[in-house]
PDB file as gemmi writes it, atoms N, CA and C in Angstrom:
CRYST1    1.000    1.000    1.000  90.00  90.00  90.00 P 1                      
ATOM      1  N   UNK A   1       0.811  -1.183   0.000  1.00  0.00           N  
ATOM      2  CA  UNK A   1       0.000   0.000   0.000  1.00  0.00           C  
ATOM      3  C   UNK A   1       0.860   1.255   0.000  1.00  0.00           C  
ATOM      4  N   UNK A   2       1.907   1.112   0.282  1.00  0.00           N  
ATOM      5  CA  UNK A   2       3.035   2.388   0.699  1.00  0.00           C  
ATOM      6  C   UNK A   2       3.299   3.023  -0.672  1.00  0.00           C  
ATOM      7  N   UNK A   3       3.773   1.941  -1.205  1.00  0.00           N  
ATOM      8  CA  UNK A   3       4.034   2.042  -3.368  1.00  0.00           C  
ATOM      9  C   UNK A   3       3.039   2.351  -3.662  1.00  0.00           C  
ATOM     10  N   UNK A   4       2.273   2.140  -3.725  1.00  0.00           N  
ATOM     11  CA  UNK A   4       0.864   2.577  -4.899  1.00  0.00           C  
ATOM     12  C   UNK A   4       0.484   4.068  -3.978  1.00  0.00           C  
ATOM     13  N   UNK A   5       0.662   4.130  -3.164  1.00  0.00           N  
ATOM     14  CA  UNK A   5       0.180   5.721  -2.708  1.00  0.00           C  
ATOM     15  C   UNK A   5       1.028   6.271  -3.093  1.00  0.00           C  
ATOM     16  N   UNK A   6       2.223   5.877  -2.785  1.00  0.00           N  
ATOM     17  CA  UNK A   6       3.436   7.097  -2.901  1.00  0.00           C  
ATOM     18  C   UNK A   6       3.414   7.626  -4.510  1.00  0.00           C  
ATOM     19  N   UNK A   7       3.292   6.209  -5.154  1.00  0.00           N  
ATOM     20  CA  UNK A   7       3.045   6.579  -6.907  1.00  0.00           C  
ATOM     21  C   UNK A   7       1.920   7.364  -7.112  1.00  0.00           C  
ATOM     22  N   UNK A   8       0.617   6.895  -6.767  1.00  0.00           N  
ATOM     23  CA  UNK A   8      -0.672   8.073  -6.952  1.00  0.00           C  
ATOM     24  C   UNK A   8       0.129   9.397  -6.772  1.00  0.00           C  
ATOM     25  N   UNK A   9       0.646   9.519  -5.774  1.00  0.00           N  
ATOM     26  CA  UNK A   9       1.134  10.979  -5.068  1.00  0.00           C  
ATOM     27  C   UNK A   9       1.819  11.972  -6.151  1.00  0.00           C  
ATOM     28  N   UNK A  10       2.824  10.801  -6.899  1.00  0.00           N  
ATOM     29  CA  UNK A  10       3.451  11.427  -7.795  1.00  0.00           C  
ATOM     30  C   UNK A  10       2.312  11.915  -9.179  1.00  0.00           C  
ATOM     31  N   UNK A  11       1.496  11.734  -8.862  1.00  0.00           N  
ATOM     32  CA  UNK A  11       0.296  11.862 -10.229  1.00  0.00           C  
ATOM     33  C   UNK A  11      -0.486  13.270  -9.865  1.00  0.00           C  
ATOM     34  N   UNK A  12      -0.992  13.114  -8.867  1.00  0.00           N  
ATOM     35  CA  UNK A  12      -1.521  14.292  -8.025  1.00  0.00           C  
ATOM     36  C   UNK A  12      -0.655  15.521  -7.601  1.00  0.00           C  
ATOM     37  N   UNK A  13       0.943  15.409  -7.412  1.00  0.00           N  
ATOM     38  CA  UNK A  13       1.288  16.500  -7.963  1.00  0.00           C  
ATOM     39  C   UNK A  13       1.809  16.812  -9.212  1.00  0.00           C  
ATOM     40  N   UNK A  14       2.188  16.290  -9.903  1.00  0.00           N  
ATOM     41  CA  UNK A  14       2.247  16.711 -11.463  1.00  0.00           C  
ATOM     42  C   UNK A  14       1.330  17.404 -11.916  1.00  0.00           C  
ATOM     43  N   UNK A  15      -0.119  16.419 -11.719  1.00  0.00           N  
ATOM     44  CA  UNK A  15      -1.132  17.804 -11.895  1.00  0.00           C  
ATOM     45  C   UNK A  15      -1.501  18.941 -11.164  1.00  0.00           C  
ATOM     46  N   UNK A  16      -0.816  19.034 -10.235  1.00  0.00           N  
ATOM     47  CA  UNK A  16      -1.087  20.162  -9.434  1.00  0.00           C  
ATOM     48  C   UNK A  16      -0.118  21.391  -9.516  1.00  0.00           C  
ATOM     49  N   UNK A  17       1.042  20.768 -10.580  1.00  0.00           N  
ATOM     50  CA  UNK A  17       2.250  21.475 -10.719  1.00  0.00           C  
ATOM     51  C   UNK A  17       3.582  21.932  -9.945  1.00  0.00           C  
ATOM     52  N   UNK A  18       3.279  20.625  -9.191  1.00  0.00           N  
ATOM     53  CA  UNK A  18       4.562  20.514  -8.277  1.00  0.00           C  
ATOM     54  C   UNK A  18       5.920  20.481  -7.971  1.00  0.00           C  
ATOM     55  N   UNK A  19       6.153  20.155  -9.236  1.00  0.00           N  
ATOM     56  CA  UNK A  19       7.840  19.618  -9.646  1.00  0.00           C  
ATOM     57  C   UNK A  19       8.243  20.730 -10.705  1.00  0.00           C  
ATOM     58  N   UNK A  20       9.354  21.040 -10.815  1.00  0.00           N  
ATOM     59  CA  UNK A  20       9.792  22.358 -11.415  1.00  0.00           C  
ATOM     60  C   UNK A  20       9.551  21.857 -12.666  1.00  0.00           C  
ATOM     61  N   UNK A  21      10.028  20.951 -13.295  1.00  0.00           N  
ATOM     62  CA  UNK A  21       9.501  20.752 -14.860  1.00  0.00           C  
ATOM     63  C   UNK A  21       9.334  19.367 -14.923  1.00  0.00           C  
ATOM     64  N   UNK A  22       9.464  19.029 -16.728  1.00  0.00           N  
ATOM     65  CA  UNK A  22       8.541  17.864 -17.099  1.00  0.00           C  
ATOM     66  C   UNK A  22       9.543  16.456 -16.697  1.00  0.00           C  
ATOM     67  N   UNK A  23      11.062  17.106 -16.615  1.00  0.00           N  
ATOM     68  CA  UNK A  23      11.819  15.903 -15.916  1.00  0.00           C  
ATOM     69  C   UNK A  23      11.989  15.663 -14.667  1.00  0.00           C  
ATOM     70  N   UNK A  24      11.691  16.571 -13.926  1.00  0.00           N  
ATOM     71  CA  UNK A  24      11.285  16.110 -12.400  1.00  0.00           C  
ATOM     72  C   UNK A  24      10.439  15.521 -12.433  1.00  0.00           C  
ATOM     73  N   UNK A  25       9.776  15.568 -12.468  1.00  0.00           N  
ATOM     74  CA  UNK A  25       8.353  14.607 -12.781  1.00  0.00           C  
ATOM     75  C   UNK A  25       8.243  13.528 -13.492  1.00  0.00           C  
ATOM     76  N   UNK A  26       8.858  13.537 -14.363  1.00  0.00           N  
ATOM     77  CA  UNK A  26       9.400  12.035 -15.107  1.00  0.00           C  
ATOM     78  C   UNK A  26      10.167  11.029 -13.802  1.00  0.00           C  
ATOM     79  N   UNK A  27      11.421  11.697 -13.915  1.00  0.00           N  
ATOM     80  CA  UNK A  27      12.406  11.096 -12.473  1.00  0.00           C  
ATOM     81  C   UNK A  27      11.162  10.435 -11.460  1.00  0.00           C  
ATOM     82  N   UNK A  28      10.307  11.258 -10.618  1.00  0.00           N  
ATOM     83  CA  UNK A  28       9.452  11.328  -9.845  1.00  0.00           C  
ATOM     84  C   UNK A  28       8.982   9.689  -9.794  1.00  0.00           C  
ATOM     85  N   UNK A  29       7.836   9.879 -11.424  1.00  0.00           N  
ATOM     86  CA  UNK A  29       7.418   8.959 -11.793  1.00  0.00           C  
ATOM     87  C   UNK A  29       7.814   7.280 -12.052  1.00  0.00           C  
ATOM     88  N   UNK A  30       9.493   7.674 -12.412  1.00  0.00           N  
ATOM     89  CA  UNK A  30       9.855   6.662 -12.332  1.00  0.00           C  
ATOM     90  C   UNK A  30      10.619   6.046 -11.443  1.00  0.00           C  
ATOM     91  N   UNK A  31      11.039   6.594 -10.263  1.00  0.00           N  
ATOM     92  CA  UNK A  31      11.483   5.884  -9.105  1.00  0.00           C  
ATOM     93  C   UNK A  31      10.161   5.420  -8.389  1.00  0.00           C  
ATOM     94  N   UNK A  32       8.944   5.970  -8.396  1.00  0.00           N  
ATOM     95  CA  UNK A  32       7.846   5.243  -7.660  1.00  0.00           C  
ATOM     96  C   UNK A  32       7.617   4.221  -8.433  1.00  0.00           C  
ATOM     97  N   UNK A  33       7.316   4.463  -9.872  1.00  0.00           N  
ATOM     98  CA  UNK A  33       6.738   3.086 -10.617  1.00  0.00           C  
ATOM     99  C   UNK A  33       7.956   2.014 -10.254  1.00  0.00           C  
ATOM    100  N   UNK A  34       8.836   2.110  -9.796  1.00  0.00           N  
ATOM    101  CA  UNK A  34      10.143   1.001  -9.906  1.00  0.00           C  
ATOM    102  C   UNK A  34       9.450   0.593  -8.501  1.00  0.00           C  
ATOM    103  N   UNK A  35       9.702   1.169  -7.454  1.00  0.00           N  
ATOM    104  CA  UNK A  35       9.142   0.984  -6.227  1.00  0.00           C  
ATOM    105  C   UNK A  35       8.072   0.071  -5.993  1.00  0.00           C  
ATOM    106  N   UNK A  36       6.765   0.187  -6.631  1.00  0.00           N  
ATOM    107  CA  UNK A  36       5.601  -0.356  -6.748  1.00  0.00           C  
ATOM    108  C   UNK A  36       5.665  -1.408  -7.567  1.00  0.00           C  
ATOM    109  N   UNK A  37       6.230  -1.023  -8.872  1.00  0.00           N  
ATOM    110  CA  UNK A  37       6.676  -2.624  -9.378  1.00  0.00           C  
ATOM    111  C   UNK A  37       7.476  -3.704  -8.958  1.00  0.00           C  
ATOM    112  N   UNK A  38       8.156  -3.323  -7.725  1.00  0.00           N  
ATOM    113  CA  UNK A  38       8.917  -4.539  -6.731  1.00  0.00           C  
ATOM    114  C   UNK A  38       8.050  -4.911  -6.063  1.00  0.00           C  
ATOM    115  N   UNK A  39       7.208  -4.364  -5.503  1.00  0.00           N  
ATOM    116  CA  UNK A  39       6.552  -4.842  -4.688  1.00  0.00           C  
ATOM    117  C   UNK A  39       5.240  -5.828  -5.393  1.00  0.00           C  
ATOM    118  N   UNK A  40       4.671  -5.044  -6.051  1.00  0.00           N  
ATOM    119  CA  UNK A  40       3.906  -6.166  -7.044  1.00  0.00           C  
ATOM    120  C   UNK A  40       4.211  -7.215  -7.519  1.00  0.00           C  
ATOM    121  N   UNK A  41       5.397  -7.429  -7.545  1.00  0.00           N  
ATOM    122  CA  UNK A  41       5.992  -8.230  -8.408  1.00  0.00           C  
ATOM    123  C   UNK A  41       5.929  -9.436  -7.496  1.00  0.00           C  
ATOM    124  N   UNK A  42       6.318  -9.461  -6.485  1.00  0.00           N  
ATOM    125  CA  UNK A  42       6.176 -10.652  -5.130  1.00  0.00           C  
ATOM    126  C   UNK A  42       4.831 -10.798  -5.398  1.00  0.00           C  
ATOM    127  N   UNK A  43       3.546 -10.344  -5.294  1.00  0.00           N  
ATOM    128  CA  UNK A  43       2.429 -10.672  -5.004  1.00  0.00           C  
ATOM    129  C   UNK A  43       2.060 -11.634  -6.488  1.00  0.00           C  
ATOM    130  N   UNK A  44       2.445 -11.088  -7.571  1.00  0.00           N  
ATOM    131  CA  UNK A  44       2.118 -11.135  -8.827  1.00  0.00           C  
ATOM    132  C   UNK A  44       2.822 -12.496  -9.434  1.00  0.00           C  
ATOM    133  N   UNK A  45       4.511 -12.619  -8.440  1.00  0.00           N  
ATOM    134  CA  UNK A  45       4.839 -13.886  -9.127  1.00  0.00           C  
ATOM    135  C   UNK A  45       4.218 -15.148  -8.463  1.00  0.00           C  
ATOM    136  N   UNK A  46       3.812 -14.793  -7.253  1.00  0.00           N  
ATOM    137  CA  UNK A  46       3.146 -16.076  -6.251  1.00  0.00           C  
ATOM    138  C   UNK A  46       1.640 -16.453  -6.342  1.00  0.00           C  
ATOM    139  N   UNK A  47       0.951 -15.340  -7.538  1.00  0.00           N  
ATOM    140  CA  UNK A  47      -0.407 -15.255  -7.570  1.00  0.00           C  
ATOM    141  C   UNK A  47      -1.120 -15.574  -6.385  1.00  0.00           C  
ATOM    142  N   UNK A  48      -0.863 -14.849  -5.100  1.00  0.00           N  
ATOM    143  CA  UNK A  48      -1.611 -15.775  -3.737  1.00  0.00           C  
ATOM    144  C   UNK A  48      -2.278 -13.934  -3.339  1.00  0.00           C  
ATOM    145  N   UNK A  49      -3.422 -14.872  -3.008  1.00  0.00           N  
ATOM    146  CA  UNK A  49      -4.735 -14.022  -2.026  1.00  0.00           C  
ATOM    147  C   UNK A  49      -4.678 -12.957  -3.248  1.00  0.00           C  
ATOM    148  N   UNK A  50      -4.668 -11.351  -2.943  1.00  0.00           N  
ATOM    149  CA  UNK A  50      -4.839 -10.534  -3.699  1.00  0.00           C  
ATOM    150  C   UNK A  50      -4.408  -9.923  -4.976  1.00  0.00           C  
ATOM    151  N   UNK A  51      -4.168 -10.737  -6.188  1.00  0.00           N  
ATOM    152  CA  UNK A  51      -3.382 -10.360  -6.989  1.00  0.00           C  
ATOM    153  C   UNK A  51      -3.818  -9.811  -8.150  1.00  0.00           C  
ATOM    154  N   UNK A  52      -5.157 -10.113  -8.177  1.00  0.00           N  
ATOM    155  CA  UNK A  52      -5.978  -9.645  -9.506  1.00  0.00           C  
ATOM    156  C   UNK A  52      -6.182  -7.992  -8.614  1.00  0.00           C  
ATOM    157  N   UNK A  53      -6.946  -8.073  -7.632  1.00  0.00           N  
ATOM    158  CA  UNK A  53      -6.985  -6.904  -7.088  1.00  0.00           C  
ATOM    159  C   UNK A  53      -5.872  -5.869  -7.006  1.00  0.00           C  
ATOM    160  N   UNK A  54      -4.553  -6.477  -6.559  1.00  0.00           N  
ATOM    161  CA  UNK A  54      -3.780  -5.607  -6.495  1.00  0.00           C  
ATOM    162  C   UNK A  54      -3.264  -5.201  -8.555  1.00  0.00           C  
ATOM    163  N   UNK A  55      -3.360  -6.200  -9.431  1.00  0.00           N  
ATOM    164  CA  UNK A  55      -3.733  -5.898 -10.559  1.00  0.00           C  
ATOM    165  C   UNK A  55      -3.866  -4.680 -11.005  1.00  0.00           C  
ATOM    166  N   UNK A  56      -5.175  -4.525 -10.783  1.00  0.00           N  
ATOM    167  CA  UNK A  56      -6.611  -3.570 -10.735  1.00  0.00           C  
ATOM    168  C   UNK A  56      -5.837  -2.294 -10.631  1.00  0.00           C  
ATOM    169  N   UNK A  57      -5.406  -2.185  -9.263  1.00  0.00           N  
ATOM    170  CA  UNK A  57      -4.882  -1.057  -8.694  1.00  0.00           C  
ATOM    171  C   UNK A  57      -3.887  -0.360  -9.382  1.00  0.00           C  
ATOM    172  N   UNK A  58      -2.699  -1.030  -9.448  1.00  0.00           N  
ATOM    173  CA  UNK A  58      -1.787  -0.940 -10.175  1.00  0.00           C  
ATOM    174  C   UNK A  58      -1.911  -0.327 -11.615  1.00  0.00           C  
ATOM    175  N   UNK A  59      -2.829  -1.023 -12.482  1.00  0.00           N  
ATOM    176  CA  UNK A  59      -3.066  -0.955 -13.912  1.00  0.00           C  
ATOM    177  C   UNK A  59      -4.197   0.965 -13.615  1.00  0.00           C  
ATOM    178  N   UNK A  60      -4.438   1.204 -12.467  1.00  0.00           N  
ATOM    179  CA  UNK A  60      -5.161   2.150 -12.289  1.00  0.00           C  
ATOM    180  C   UNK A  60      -4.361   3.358 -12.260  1.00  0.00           C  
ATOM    181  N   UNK A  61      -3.128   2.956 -11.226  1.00  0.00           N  
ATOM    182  CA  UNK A  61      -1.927   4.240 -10.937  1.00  0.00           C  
ATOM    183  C   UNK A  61      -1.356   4.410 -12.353  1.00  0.00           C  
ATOM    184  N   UNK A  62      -0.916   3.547 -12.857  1.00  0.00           N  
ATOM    185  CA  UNK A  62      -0.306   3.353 -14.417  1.00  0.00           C  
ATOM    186  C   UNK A  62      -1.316   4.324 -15.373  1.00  0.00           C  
ATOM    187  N   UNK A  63      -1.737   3.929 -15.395  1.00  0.00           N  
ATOM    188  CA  UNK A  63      -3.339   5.188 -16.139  1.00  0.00           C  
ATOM    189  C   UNK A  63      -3.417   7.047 -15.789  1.00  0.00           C  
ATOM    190  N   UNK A  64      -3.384   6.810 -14.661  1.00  0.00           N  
ATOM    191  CA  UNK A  64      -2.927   8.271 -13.858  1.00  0.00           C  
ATOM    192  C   UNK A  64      -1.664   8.712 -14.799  1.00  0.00           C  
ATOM    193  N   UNK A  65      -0.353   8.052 -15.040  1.00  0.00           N  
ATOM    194  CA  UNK A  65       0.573   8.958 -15.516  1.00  0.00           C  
ATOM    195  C   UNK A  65       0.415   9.289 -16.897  1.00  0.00           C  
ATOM    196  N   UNK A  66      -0.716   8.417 -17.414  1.00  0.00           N  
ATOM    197  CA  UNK A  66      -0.659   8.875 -18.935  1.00  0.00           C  
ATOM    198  C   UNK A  66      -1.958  10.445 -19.039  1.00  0.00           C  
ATOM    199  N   UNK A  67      -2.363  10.633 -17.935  1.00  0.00           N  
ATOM    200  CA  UNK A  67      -3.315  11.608 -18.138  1.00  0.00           C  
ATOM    201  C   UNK A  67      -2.470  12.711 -17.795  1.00  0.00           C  
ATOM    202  N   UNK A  68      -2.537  14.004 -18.805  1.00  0.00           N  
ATOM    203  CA  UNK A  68      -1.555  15.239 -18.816  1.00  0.00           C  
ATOM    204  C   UNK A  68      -2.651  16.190 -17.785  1.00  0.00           C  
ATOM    205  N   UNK A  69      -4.061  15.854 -17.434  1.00  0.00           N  
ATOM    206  CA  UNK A  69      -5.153  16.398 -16.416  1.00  0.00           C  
ATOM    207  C   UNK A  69      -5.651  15.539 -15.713  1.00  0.00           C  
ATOM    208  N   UNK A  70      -5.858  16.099 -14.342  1.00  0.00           N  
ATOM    209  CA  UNK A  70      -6.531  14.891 -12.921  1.00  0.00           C  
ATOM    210  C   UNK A  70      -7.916  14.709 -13.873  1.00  0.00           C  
ATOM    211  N   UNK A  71      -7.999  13.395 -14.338  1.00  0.00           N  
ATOM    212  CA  UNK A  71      -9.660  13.225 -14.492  1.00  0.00           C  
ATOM    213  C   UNK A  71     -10.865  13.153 -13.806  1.00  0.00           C  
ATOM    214  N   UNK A  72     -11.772  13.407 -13.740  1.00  0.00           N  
ATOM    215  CA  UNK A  72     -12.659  13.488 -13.614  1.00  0.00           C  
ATOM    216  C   UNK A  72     -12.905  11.728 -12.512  1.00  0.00           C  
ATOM    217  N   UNK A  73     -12.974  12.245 -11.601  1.00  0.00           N  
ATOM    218  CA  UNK A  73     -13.513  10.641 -10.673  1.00  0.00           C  
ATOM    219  C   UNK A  73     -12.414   9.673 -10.348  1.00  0.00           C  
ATOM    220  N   UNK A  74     -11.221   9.798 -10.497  1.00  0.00           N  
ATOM    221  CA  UNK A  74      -9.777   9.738 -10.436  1.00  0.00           C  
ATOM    222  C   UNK A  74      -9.856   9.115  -9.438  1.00  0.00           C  
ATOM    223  N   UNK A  75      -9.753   9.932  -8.188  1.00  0.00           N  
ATOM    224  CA  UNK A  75      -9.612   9.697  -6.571  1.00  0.00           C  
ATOM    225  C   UNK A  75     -10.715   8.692  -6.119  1.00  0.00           C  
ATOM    226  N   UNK A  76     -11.517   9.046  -6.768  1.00  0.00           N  
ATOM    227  CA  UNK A  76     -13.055   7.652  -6.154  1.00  0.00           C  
ATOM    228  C   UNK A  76     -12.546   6.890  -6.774  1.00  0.00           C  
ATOM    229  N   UNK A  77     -12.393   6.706  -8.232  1.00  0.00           N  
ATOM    230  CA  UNK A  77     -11.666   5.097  -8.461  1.00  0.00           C  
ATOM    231  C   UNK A  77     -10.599   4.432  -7.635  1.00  0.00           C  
ATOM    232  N   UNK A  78      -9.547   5.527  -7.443  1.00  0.00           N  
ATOM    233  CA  UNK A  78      -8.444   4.742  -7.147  1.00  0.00           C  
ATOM    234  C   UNK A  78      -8.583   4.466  -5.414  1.00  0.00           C  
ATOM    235  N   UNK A  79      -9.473   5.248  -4.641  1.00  0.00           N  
ATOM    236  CA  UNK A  79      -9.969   4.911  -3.459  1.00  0.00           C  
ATOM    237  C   UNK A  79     -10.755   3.693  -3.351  1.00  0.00           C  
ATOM    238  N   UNK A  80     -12.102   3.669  -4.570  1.00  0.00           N  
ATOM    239  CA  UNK A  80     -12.157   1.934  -4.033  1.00  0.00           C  
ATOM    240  C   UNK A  80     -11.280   1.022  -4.955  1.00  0.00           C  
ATOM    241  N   UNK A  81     -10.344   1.246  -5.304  1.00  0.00           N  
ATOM    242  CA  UNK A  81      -9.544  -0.024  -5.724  1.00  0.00           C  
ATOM    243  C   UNK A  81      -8.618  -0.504  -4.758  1.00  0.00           C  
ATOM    244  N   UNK A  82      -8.212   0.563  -3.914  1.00  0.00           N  
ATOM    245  CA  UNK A  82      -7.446   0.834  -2.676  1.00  0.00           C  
ATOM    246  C   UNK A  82      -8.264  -0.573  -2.193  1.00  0.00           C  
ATOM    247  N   UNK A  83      -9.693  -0.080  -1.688  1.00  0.00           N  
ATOM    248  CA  UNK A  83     -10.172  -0.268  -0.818  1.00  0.00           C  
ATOM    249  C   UNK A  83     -10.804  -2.048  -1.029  1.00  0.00           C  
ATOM    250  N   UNK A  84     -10.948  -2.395  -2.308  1.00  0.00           N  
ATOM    251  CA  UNK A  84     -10.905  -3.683  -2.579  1.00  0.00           C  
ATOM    252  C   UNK A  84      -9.761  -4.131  -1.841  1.00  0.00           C  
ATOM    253  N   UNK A  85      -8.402  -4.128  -2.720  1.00  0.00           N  
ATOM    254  CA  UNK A  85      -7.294  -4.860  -2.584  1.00  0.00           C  
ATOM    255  C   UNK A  85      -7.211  -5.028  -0.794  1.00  0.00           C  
ATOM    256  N   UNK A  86      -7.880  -4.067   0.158  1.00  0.00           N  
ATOM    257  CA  UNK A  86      -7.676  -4.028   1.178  1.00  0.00           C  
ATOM    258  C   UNK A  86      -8.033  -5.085   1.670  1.00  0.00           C  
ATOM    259  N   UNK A  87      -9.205  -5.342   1.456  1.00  0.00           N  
ATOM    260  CA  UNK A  87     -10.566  -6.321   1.877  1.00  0.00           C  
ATOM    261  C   UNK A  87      -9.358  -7.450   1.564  1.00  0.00           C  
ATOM    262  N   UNK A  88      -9.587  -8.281   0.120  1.00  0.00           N  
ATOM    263  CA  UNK A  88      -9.117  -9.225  -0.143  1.00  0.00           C  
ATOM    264  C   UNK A  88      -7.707  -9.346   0.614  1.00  0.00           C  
ATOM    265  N   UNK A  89      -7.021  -8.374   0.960  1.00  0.00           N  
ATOM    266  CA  UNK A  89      -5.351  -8.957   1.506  1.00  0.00           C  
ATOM    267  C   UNK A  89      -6.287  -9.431   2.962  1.00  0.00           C  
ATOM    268  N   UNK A  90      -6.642  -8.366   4.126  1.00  0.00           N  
ATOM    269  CA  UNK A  90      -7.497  -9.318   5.173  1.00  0.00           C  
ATOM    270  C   UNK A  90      -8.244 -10.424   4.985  1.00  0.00           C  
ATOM    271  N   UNK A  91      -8.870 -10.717   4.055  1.00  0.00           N  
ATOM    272  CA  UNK A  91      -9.888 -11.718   3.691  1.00  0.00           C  
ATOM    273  C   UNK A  91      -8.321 -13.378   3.566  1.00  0.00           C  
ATOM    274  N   UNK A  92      -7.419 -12.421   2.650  1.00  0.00           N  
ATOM    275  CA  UNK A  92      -6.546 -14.049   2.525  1.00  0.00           C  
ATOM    276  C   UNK A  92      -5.557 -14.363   3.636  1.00  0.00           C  
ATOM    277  N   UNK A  93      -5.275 -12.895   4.586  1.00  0.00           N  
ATOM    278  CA  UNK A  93      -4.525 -13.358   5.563  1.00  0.00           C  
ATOM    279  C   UNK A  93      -5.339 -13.704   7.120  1.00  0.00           C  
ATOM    280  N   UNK A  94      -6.263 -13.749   7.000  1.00  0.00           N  
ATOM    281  CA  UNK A  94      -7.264 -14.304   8.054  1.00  0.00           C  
ATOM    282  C   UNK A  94      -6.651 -15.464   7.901  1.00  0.00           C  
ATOM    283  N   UNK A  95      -6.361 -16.801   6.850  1.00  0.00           N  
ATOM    284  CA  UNK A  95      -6.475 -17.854   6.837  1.00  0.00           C  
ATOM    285  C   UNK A  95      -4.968 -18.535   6.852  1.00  0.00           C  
ATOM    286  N   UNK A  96      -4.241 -17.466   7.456  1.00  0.00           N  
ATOM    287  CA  UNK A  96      -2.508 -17.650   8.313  1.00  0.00           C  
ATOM    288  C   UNK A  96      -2.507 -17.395   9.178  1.00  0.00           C  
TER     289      UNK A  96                                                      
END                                                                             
């Protein structure tokens, strides 16, 4: 959850105009996406409990950097995708 926020983060200020130019923000972008893609990557090579969900999420933040404007319903999506993947990680670690 730490990666995929920290990456959203980097999306939400780009559009907000945070970073002095378009390569800070590149840089930005791509030390979180590296970040989040390690971590996915464990969930993703073991396919166990949440992985389609965390999927979801992922393929959601990834979407965010190709938009040059915050879209429209952005934050509600990526809040309940959050909020799935949440469920399902409790739902599969109840049963450890």
């Amino acid at each position: 959850m730490t990666a995929t926020d920290a990456e959203a983060r980097v999306s939400w200020r780009r559009w907000r105009g945070e970073y002095a130019d378009k390569q800070q923000a590149l840089s930005a972008t791509d030390a979180a996406f590296s970040e989040t893609q390690a971590t996915f990557n464990m969930i993703d090579l073991e396919t166990v409990g949440p992985a389609s969900e965390a999927a979801a999420l992922v393929a959601a933040i990834r979407a965010m950097h190709e938009a040059d404007n915050e879209p429209a319903g952005v934050w509600e999506e990526f809040t309940r995708l959050r909020q799935e993947f949440i469920a399902a990680a409790r739902e599969h670690l109840k049963a450890h």
